[in-house]
C-alpha positions as CSV (number, residue, x, y, z in Angstrom):
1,X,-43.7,3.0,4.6
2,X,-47.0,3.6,6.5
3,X,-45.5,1.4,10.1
4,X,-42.6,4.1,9.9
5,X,-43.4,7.2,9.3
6,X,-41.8,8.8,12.5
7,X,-38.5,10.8,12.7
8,X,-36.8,12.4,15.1
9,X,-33.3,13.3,15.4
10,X,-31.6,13.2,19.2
11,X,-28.8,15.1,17.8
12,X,-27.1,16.8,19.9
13,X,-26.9,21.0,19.4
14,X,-25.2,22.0,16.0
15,X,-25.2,18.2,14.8
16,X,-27.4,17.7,11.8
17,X,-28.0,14.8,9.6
18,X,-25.4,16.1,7.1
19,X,-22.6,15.1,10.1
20,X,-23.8,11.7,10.6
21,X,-20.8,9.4,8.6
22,X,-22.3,5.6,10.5
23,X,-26.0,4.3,11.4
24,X,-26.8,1.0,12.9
25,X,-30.7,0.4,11.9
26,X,-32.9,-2.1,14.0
27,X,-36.0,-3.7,12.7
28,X,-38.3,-5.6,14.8
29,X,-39.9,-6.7,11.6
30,X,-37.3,-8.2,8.9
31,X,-40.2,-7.5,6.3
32,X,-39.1,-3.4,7.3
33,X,-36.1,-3.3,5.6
34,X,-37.3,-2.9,2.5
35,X,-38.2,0.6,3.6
36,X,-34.7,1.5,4.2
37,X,-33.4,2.8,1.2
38,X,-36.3,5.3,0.2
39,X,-35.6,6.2,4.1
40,X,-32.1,7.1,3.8
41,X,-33.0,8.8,0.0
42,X,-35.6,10.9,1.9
43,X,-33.5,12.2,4.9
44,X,-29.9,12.2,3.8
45,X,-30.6,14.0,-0.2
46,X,-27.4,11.8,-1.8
47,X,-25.0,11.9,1.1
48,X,-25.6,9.0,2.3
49,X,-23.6,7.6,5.7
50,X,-22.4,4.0,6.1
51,X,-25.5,1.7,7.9
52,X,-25.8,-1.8,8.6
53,X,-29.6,-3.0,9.4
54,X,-30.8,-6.0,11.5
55,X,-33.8,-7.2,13.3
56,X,-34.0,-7.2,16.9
57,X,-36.6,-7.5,19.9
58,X,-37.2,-4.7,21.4
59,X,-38.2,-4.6,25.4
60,X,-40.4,-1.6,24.8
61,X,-43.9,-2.7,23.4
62,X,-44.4,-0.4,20.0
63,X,-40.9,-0.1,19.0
64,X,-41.1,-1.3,15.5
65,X,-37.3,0.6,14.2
66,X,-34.7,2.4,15.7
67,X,-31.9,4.0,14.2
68,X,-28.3,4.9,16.6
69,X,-26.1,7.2,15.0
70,X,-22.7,8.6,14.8
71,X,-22.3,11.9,13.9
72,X,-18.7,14.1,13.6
73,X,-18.8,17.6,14.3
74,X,-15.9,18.5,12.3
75,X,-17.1,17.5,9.2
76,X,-19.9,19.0,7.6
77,X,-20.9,17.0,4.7
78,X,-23.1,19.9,3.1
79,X,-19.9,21.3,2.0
80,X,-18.1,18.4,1.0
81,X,-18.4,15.5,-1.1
82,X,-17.3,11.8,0.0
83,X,-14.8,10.5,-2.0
84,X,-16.4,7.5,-3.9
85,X,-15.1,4.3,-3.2
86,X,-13.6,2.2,-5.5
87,X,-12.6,-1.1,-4.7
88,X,-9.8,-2.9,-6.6
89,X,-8.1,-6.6,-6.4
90,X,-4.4,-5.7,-5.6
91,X,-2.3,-8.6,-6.3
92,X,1.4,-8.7,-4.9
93,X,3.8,-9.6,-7.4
């Protein structure tokens, strides 16, 4: 995890990570990725928001990850719980 250890939140005022519900993560380097989950363990302690992750090249020289977030004020998820999901084959009859 050494290549990224950086974090920093451009949440806006009274946003937190506990309000972010969606993440896209970039990776310049596909190899990366493999850092994600102990990432998202780290920062989001069990509450974990919905992400997708892909590679991409980055303009900037240095960029090696990037993370754009959505986060919703009205729902602060150090209160709640998510419901879990479960996921069922519904057949019509």
């Amino acid at each position: 995890m050494g290549r990224l250890r950086y974090w920093k939140t451009g949440l806006p005022a009274g946003l937190g990570l506990d309000n972010v519900v969606k993440m896209d993560c970039l990776f310049k380097d596909i190899n990366d990725l493999n850092v994600l989950p102990e990432i998202i363990r780290q920062k989001f302690k069990g509450k974990y928001p919905v992400h997708k992750a892909f590679t991409l090249d980055f303009i900037r020289d240095g960029i090696k990850f990037q993370i754009d977030a959505i986060a919703y004020k009205g729902l602060d998820m150090s209160k709640t719980q998510r419901p879990k999901r479960k996921f069922e084959n519904k057949r019509a009859d």
